[in-house]
C-alpha positions in Angstrom: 0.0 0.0 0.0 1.5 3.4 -0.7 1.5 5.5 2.3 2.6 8.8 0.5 5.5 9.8 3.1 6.8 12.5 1.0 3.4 13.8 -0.2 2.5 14.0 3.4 5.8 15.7 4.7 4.9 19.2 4.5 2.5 18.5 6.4 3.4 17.0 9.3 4.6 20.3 11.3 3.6 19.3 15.1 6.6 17.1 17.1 3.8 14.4 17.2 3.2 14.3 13.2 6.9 14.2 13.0 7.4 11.6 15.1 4.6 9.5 13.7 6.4 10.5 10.0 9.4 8.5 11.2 7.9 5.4 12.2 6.2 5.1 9.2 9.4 5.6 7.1 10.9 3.3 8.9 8.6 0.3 7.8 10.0 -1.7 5.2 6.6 -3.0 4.1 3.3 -1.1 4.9 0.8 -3.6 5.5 -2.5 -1.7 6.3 -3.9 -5.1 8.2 -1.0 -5.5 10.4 -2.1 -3.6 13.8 0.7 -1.7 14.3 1.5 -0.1 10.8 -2.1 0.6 10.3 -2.3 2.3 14.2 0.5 4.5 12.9 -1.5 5.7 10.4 -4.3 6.5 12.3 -3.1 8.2 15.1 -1.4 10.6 12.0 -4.8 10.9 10.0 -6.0 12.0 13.5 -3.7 14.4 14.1 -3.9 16.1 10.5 -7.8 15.9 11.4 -7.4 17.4 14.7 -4.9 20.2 13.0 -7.3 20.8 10.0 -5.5 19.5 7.6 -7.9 18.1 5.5 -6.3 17.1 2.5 -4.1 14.4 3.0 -6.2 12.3 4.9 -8.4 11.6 1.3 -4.8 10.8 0.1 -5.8 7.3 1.2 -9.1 6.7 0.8 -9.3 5.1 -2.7 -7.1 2.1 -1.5 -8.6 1.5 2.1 -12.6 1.5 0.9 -11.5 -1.3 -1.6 -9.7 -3.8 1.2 -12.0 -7.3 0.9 -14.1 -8.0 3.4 -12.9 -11.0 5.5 -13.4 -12.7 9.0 -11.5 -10.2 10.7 -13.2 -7.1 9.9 -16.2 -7.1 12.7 -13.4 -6.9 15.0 -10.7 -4.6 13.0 -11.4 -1.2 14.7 -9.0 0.4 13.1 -10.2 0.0 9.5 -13.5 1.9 11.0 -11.8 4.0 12.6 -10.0 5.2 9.7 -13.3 5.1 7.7 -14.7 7.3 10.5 -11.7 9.9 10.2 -12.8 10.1 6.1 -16.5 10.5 6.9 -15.4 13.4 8.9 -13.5 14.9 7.0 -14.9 18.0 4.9 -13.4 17.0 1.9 -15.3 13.8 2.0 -18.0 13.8 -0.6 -21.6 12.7 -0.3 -21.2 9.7 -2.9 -17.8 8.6 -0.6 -20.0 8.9 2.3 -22.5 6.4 0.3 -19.4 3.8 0.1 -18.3 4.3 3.6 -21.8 2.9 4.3 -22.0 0.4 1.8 -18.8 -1.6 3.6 -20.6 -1.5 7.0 -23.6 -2.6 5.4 -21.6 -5.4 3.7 -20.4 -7.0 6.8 -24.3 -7.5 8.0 -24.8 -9.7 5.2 -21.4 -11.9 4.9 -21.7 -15.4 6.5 -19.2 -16.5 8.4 -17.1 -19.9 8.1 -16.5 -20.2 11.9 -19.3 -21.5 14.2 -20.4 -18.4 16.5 -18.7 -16.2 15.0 -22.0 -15.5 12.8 -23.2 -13.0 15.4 -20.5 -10.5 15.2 -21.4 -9.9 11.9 -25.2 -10.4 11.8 -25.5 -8.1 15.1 -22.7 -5.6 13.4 -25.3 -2.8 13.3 -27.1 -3.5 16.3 -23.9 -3.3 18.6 -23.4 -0.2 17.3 -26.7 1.5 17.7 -26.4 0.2 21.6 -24.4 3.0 22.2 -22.2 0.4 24.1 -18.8 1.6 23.1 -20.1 5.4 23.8 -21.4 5.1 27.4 -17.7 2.7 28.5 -15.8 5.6 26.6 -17.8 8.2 28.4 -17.5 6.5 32.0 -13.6 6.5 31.3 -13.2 9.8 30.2 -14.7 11.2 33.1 -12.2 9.3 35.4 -9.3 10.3 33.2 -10.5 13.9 34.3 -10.6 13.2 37.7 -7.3 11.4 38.1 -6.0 14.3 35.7 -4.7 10.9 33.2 -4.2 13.8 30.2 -2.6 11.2 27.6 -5.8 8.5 28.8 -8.4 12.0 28.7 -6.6 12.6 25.0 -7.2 9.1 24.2 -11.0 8.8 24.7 -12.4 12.0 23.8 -10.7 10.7 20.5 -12.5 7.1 20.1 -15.4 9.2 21.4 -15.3 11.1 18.3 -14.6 7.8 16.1 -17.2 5.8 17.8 -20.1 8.4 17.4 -19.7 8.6 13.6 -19.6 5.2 13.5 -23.2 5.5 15.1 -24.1 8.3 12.8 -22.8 6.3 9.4 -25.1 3.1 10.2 -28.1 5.2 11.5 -27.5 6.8 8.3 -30.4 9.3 9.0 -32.9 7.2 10.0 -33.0 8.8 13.7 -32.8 12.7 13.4 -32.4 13.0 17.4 -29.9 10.4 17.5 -28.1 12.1 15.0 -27.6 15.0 16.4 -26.5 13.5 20.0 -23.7 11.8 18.1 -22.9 15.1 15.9 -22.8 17.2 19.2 -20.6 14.9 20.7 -18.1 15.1 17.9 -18.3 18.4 17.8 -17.6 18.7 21.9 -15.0 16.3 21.6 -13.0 18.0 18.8 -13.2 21.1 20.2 -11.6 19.9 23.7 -8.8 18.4 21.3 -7.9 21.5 19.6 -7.9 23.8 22.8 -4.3 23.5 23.0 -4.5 21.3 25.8 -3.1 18.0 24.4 -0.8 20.1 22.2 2.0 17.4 23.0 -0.5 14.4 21.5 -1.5 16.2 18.4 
């Protein structure tokens, strides 16, 4: 997979982006499925998101909304995680939106070759809609606060922004109010991020 380094150079300005830079140039062979190259990349799509810089986060979307579905992919947060920094991103058009959806919606509907497994996959939408992942998230967050845990606080008010627009991709519009809980979230969340507080993180 081509991970653009020098395309993305210019702009990686913060200590954090530089140091992600690095570790990325320093794998010999990107493989987007193996946890920690594709971390890497995450953590530096969410800084540029966090920073506002929009553009080269669509760098890779082409080859990441084409990976095949497998087994794995119920249970590969990263992969929607990334999808979610895409869907966020302004840049992100309406009929890229429509095939960020398409791959959730594919994993409801792919049987599964391993006995129990089936549920992860039939259920994929359902777990989601819970709110599950939110309210653990939330609970955490508020102790980071309390024990002033600044890298554990930066940590969850960003899956809390990841994990609401996974909720707002598969509700897909269907539940205005819910929605708009998840949209205010984000939009708390990112705002806490970019008060200059986790400055060293970003």
């Amino acid at each position: 997979m081509n991970i653009y380094l020098s395309e993305i150079a210019p702009f990686c300005t913060t200590d954090a982006e530089k140091r992600l830079w690095l570790r990325l140039k320093k794998i010999q062979k990107f493989r987007i499925k193996r946890h920690s190259d594709s971390f890497l990349l995450e953590s530096l799509l969410d800084s540029f998101h966090i920073e506002e810089k929009y553009e080269p986060i669509m760098y890779y979307y082409e080859e990441i909304i084409k990976l095949p579905l497998d087994e794995e992919f119920p249970l590969w947060d990263t992969f929607w995680d990334i999808l979610s920094v895409f869907y966020n991103n302004p840049l992100c058009t309406e009929a890229q939106k429509e095939a960020i959806f398409a791959r959730y919606k594919e994993v409801t509907q792919y049987t599964s070759s391993f006995e129990g497994a089936q549920d992860l996959f039939t259920n994929f939408f359902a777990n989601i809609l819970s709110l599950e992942a939110i309210k653990e998230r939330e609970q955490v967050l508020k102790k980071a606060v309390k024990e002033n845990d600044l890298l554990l606080e930066f940590s969850m008010r960003k899956s809390l922004i990841l994990r609401a627009t996974r909720v707002i991709i598969v509700n897909n519009g269907k539940d205005v109010a819910l929605q708009e809980q998840m949209q205010n979230l984000i939009e708390e969340q990112t705002q806490a991020l970019r008060s200059g507080k986790f400055e060293e993180y970003i």
